[in-house]
Chimera marker file (.cmm) of the C-alpha trace (Angstrom):
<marker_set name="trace">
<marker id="1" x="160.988" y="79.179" z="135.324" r="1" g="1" b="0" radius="0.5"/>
<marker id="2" x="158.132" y="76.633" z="134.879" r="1" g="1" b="0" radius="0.5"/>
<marker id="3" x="158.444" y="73.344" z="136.876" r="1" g="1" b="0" radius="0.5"/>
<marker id="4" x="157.649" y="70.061" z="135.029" r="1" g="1" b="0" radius="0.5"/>
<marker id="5" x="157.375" y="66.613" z="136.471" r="1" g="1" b="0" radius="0.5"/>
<marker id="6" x="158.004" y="65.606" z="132.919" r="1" g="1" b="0" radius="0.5"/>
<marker id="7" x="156.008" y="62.949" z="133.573" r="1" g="1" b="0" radius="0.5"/>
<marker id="8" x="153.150" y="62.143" z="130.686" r="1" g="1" b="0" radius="0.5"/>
<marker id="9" x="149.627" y="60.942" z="130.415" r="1" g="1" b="0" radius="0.5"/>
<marker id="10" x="146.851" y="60.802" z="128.000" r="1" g="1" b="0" radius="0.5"/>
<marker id="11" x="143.027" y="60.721" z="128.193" r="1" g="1" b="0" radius="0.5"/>
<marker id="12" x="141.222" y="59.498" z="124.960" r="1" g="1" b="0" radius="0.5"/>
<marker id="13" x="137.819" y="60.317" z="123.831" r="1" g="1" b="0" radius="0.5"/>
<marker id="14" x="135.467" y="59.457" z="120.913" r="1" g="1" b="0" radius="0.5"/>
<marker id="15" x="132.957" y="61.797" z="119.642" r="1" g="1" b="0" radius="0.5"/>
<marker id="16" x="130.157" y="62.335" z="116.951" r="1" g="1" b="0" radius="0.5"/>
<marker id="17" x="128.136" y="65.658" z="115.870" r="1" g="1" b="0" radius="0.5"/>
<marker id="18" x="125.160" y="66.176" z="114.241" r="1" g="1" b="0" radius="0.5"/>
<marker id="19" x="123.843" y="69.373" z="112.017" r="1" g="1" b="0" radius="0.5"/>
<marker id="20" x="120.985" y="68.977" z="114.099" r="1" g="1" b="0" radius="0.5"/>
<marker id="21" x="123.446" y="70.475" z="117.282" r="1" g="1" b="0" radius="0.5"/>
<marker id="22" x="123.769" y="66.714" z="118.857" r="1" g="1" b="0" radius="0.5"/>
<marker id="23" x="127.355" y="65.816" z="120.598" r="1" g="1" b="0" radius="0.5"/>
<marker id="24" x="128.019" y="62.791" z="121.590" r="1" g="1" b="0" radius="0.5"/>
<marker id="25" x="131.178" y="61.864" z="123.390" r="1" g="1" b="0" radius="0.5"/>
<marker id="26" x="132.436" y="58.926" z="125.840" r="1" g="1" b="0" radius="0.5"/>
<marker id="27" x="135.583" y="58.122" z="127.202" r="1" g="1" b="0" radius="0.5"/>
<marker id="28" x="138.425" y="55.678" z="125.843" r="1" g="1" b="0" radius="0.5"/>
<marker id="29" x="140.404" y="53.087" z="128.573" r="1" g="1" b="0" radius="0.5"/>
<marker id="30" x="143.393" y="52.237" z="126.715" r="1" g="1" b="0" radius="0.5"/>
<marker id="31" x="143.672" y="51.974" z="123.048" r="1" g="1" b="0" radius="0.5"/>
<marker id="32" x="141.232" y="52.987" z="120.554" r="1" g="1" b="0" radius="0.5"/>
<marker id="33" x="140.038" y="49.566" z="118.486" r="1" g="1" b="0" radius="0.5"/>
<marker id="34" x="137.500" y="48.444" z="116.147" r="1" g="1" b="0" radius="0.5"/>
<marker id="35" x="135.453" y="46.811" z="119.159" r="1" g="1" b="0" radius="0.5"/>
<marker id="36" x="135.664" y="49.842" z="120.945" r="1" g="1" b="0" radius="0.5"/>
<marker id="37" x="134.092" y="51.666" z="117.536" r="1" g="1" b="0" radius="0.5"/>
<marker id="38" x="131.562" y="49.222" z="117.745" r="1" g="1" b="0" radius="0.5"/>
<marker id="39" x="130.832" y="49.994" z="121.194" r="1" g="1" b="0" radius="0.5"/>
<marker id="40" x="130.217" y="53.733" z="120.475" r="1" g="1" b="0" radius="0.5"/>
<marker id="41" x="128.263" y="53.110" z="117.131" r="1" g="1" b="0" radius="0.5"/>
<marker id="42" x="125.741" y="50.846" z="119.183" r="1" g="1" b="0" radius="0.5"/>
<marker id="43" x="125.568" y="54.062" z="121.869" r="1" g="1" b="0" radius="0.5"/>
<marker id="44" x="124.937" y="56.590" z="119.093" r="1" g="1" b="0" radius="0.5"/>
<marker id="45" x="122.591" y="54.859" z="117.299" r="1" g="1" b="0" radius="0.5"/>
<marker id="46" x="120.835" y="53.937" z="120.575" r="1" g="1" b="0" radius="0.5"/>
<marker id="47" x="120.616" y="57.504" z="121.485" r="1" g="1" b="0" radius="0.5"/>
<marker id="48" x="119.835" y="58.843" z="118.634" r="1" g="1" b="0" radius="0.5"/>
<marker id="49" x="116.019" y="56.650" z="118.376" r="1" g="1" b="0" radius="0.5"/>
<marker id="50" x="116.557" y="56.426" z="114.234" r="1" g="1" b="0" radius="0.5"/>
<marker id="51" x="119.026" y="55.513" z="111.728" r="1" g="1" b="0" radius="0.5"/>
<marker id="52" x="122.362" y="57.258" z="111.442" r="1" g="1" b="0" radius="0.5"/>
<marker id="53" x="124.810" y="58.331" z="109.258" r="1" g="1" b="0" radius="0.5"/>
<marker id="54" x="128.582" y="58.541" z="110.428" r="1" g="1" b="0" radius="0.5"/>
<marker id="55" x="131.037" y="60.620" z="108.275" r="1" g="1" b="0" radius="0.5"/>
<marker id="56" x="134.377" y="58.681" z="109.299" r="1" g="1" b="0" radius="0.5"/>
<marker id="57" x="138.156" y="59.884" z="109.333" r="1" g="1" b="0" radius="0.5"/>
<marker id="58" x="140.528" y="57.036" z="108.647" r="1" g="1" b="0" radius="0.5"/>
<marker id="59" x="141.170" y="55.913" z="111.329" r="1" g="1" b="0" radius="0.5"/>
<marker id="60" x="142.299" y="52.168" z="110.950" r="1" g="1" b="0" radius="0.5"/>
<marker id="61" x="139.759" y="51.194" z="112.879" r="1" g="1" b="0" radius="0.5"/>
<marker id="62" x="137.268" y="52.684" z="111.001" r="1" g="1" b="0" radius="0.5"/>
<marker id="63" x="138.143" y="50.219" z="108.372" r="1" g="1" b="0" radius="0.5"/>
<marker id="64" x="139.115" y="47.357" z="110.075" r="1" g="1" b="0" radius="0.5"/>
<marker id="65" x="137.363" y="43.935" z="108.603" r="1" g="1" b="0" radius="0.5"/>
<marker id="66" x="135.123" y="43.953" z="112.614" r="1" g="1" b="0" radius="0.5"/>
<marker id="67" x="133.812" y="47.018" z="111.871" r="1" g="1" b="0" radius="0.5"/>
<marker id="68" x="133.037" y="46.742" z="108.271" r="1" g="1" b="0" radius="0.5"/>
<marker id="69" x="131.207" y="43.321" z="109.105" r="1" g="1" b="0" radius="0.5"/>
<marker id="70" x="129.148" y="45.247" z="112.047" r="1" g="1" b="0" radius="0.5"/>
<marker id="71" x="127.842" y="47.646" z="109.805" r="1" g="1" b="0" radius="0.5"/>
<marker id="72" x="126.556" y="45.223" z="107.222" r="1" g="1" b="0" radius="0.5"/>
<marker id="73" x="124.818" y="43.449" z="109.246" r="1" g="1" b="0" radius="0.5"/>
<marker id="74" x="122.783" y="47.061" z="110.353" r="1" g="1" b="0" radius="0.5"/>
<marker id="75" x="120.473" y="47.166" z="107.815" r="1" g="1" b="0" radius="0.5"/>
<marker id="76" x="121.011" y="50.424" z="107.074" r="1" g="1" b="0" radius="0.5"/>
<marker id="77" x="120.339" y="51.718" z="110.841" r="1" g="1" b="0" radius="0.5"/>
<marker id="78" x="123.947" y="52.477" z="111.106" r="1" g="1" b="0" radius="0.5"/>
<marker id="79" x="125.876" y="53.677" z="107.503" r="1" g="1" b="0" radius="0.5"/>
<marker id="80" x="129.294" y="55.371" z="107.278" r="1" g="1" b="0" radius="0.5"/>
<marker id="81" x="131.091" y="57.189" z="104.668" r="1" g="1" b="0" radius="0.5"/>
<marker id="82" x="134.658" y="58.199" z="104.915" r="1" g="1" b="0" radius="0.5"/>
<marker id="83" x="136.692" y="61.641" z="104.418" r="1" g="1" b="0" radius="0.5"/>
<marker id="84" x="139.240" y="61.761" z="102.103" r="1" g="1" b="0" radius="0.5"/>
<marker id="85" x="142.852" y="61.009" z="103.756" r="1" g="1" b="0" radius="0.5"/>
<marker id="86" x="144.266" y="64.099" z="105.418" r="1" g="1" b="0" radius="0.5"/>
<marker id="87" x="141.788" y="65.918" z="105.194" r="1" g="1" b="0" radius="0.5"/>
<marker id="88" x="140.436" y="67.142" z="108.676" r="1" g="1" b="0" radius="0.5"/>
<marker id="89" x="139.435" y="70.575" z="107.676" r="1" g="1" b="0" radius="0.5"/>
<marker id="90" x="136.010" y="68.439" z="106.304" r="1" g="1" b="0" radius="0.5"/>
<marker id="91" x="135.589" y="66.745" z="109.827" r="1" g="1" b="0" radius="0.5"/>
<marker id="92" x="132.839" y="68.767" z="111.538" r="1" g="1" b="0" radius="0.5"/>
<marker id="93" x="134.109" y="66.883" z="114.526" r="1" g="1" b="0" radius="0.5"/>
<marker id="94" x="137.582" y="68.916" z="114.404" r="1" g="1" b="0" radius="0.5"/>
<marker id="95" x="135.717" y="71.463" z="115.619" r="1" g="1" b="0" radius="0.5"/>
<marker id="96" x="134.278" y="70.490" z="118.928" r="1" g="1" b="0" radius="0.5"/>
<marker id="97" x="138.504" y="69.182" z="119.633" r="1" g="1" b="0" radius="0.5"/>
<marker id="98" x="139.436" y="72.662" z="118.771" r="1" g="1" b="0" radius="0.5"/>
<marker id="99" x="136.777" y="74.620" z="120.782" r="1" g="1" b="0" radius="0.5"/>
<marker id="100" x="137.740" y="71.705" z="123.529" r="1" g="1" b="0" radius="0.5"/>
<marker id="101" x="141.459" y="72.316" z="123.151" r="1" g="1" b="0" radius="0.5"/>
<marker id="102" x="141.593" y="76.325" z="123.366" r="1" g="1" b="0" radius="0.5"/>
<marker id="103" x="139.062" y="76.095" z="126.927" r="1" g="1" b="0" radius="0.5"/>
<marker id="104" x="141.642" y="73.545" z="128.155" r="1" g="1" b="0" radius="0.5"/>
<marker id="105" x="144.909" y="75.573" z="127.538" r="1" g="1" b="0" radius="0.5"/>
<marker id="106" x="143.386" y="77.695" z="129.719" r="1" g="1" b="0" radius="0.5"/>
<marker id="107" x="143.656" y="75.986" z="133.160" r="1" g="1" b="0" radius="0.5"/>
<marker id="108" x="146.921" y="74.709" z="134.793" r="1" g="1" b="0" radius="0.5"/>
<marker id="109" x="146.678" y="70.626" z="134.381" r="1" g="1" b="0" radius="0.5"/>
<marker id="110" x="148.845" y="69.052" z="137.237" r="1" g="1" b="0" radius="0.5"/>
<marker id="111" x="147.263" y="65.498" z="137.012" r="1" g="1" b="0" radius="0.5"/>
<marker id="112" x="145.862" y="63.510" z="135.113" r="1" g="1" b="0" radius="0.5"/>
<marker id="113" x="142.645" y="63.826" z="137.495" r="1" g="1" b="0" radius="0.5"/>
<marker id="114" x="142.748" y="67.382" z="136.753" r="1" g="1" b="0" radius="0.5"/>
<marker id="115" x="142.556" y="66.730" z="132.877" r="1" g="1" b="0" radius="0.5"/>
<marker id="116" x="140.034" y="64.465" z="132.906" r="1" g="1" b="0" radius="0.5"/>
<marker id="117" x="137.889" y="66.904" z="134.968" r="1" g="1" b="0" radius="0.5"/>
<marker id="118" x="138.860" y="69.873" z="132.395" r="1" g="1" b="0" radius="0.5"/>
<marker id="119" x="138.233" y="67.969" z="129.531" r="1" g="1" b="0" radius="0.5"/>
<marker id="120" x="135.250" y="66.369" z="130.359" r="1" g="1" b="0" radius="0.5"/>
<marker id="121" x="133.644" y="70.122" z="131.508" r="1" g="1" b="0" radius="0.5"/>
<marker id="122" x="134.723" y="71.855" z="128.708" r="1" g="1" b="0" radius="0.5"/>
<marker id="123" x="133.046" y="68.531" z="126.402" r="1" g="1" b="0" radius="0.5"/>
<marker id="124" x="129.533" y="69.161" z="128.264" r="1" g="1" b="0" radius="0.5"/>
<marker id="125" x="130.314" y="72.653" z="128.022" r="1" g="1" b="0" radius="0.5"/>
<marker id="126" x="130.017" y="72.231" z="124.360" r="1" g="1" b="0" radius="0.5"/>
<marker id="127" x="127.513" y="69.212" z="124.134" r="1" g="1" b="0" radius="0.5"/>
<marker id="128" x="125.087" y="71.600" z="126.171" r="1" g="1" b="0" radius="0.5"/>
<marker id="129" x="125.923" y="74.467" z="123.494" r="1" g="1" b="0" radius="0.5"/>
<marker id="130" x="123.165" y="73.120" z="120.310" r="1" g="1" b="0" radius="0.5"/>
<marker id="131" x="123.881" y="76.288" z="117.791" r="1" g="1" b="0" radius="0.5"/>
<marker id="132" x="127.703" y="76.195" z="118.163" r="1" g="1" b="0" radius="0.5"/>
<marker id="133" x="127.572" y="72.293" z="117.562" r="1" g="1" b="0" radius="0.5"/>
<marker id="134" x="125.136" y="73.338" z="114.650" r="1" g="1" b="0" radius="0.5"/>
<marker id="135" x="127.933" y="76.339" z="113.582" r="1" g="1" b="0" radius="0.5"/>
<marker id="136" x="130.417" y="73.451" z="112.669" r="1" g="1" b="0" radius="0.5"/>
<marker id="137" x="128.313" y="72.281" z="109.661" r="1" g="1" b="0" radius="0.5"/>
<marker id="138" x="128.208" y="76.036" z="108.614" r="1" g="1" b="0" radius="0.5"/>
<marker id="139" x="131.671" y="76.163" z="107.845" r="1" g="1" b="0" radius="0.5"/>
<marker id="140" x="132.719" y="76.118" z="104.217" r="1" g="1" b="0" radius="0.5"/>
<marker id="141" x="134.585" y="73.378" z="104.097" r="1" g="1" b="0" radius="0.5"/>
<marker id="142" x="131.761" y="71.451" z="106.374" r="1" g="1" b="0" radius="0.5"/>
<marker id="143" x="128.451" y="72.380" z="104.645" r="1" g="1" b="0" radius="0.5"/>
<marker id="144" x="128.376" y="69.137" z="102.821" r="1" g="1" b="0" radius="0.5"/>
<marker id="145" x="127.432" y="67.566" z="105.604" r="1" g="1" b="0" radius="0.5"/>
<marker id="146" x="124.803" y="69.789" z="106.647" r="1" g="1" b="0" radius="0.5"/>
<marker id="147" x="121.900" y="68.038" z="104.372" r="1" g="1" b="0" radius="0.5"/>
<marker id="148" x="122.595" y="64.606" z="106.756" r="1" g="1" b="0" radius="0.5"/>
<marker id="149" x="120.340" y="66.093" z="109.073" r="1" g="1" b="0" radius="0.5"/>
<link id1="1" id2="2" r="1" g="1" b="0" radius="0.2"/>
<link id1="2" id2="3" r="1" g="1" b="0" radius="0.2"/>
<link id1="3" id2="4" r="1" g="1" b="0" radius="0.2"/>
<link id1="4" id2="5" r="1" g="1" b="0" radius="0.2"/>
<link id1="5" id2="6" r="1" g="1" b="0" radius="0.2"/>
<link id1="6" id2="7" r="1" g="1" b="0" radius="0.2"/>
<link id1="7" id2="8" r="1" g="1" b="0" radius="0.2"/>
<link id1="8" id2="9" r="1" g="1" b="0" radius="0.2"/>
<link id1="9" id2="10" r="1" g="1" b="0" radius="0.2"/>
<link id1="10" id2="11" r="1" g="1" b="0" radius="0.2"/>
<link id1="11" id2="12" r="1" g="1" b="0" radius="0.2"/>
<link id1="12" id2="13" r="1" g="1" b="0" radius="0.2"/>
<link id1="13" id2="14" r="1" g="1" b="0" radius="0.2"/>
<link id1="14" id2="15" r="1" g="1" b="0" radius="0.2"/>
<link id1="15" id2="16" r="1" g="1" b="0" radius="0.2"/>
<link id1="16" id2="17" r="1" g="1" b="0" radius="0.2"/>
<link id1="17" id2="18" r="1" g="1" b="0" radius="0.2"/>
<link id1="18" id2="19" r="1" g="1" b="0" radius="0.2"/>
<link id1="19" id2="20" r="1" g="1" b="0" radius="0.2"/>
<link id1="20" id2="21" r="1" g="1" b="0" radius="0.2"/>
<link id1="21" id2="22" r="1" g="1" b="0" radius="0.2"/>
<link id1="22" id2="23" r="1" g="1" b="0" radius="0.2"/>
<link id1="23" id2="24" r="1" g="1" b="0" radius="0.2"/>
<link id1="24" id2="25" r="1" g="1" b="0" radius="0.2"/>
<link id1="25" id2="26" r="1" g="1" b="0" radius="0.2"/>
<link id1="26" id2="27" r="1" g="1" b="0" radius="0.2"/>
<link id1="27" id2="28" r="1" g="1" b="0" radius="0.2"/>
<link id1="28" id2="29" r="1" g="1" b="0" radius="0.2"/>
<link id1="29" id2="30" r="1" g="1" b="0" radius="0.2"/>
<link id1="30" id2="31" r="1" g="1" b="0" radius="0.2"/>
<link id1="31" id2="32" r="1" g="1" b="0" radius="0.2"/>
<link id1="32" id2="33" r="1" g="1" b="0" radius="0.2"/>
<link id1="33" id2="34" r="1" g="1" b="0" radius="0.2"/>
<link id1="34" id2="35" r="1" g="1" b="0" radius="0.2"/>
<link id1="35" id2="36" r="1" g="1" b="0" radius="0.2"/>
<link id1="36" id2="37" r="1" g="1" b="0" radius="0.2"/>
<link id1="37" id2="38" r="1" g="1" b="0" radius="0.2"/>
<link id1="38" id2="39" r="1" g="1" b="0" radius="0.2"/>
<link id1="39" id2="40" r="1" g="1" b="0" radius="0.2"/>
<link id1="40" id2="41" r="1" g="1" b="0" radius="0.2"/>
<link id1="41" id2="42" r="1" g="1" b="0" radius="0.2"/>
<link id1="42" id2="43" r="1" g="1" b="0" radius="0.2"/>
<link id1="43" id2="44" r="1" g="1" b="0" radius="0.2"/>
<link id1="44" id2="45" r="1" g="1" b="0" radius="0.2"/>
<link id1="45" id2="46" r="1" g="1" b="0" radius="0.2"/>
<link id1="46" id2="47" r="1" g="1" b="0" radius="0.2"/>
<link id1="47" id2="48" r="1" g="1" b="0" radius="0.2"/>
<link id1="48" id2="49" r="1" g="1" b="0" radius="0.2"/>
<link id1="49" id2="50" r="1" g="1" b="0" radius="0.2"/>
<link id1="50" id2="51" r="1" g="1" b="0" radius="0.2"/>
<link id1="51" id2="52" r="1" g="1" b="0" radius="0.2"/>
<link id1="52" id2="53" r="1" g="1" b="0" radius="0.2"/>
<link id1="53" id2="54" r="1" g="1" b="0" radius="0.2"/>
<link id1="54" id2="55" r="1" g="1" b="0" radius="0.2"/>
<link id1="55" id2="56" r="1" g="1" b="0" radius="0.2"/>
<link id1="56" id2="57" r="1" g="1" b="0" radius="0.2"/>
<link id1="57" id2="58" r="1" g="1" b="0" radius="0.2"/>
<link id1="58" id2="59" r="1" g="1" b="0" radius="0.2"/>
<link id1="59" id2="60" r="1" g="1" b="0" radius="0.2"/>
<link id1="60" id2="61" r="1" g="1" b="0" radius="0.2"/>
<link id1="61" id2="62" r="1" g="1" b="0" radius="0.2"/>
<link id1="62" id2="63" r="1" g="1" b="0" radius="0.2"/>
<link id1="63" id2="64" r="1" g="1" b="0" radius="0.2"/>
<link id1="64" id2="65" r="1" g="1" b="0" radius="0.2"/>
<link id1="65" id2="66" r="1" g="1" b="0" radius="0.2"/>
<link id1="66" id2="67" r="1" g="1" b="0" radius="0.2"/>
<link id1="67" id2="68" r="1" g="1" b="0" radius="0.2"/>
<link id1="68" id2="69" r="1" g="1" b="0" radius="0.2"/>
<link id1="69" id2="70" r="1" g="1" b="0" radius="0.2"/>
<link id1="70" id2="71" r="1" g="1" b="0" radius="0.2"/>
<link id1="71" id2="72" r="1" g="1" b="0" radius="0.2"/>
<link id1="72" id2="73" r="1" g="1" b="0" radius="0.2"/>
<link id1="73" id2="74" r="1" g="1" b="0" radius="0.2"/>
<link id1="74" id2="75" r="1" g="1" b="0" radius="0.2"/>
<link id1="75" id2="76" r="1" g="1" b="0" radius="0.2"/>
<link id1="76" id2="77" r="1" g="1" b="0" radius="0.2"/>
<link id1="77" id2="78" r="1" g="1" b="0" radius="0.2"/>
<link id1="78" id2="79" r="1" g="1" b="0" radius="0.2"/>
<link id1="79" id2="80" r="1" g="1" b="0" radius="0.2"/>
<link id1="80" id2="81" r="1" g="1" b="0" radius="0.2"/>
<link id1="81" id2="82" r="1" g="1" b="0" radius="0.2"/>
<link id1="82" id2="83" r="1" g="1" b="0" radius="0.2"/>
<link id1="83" id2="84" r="1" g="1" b="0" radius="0.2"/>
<link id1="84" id2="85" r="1" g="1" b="0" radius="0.2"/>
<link id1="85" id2="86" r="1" g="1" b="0" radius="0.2"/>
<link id1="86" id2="87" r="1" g="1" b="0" radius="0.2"/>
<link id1="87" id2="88" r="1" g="1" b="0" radius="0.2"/>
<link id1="88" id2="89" r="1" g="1" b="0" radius="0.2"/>
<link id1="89" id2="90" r="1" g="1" b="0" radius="0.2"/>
<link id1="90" id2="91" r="1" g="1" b="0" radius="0.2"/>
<link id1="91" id2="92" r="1" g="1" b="0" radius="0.2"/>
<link id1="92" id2="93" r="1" g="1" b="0" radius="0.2"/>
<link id1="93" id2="94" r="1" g="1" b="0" radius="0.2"/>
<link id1="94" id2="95" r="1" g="1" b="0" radius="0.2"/>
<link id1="95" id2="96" r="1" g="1" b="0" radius="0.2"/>
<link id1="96" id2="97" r="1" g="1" b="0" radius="0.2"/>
<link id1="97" id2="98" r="1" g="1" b="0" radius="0.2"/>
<link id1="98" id2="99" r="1" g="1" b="0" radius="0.2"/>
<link id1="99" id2="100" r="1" g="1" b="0" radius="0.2"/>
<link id1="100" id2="101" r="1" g="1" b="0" radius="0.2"/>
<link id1="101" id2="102" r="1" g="1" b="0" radius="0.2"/>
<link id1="102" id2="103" r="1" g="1" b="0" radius="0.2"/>
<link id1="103" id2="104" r="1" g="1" b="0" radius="0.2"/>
<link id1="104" id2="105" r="1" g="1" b="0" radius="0.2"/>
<link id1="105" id2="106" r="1" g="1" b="0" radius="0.2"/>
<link id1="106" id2="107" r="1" g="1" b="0" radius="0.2"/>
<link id1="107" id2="108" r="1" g="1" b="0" radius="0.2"/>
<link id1="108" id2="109" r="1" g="1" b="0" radius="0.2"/>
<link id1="109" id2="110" r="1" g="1" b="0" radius="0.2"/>
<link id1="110" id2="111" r="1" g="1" b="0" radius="0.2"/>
<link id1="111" id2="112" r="1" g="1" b="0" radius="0.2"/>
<link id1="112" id2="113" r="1" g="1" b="0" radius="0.2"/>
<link id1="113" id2="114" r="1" g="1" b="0" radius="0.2"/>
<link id1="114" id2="115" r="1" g="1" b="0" radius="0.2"/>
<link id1="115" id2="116" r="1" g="1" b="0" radius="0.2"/>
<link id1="116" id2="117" r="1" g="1" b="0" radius="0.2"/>
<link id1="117" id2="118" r="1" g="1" b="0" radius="0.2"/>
<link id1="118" id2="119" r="1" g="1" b="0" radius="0.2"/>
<link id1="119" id2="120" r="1" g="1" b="0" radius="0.2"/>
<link id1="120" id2="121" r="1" g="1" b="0" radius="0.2"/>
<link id1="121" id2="122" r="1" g="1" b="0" radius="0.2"/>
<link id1="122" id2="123" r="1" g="1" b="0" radius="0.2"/>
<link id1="123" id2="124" r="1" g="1" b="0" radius="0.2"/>
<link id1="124" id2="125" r="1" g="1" b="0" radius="0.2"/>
<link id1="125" id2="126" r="1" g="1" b="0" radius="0.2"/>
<link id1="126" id2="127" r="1" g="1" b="0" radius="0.2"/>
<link id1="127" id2="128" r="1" g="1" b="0" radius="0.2"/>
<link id1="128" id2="129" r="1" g="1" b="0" radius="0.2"/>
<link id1="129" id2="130" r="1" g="1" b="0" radius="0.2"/>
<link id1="130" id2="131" r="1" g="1" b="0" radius="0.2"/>
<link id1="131" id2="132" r="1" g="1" b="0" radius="0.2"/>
<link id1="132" id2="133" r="1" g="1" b="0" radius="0.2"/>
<link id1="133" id2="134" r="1" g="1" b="0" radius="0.2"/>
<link id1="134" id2="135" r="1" g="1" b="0" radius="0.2"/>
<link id1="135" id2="136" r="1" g="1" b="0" radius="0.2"/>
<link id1="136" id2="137" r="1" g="1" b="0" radius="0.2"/>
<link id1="137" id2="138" r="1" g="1" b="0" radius="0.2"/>
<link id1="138" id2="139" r="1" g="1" b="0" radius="0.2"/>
<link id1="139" id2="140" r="1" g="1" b="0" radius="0.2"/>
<link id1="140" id2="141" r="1" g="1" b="0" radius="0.2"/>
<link id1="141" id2="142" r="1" g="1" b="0" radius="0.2"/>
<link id1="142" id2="143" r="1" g="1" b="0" radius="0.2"/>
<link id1="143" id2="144" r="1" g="1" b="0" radius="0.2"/>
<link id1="144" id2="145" r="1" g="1" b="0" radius="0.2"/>
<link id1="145" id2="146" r="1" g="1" b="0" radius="0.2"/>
<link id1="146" id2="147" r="1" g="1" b="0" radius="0.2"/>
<link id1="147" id2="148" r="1" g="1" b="0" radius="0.2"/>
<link id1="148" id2="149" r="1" g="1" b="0" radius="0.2"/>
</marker_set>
């Protein structure tokens, strides 16, 4: 017999890879919106000293009219394509939640203190790992995004 509190909770993140081996990752307080997307864009491109080049889901706020408005006024330092519609097999990005998801399962999560702890271990876990972050572009349905180095 397992005992459950059957009580819920959630802990939302955002992340971005590179072919290059870069992760980038930060933490979501409450929902997920387009100024939120902004937010992170800003981040990456701050941390990443040069242009970049964002290979989107479709996420709603991906598309929203703020975001769309942000980017054109980037000048090309920030661009983003998007992934065909159910498609997440293409998103190198799948990959870090999977690798994420599999270290996770393995602990006993009581709290939500003891998820975010997990999670955010197992997410610098990876970050620090540069060839397995480079191993998701090597994929076959992810080497398309390999020449965006």
């Amino acid at each position: 017999m397992v005992r459950d509190s059957g009580g819920r909770f959630g802990f939302k993140l955002i992340g971005a890879v590179s072919a290059r081996g870069d992760m980038h990752f930060d933490v979501i307080e409450g929902s997920m919106n387009a100024e939120k997307f902004i937010i992170f864009l800003q981040k990456l491109r701050q941390d990443a000293g040069c242009p970049v080049f964002v290979i989107a889901d479709n996420a709603r706020y991906h598309h929203s009219k703020k975001a769309q408005a942000f980017l054109e006024t980037q000048l090309g330092e920030i661009m983003m394509a998007f992934l065909p519609a159910c498609s997440p097999e293409l998103n190198p990005d799948e990959q870090v939640w999977n690798h994420a998801k599999a270290e996770v399962g393995k602990h006993p999560i009581k709290s939500k203190l003891d998820m975010e702890s997990i999670i955010l271990s197992s997410m610098r876990s990876i970050q620090q790992k540069t060839e397995r972050v480079k191993s998701f572009f090597r994929l076959p349905d992810t080497l398309y995004a390999e020449k965006y180095t």
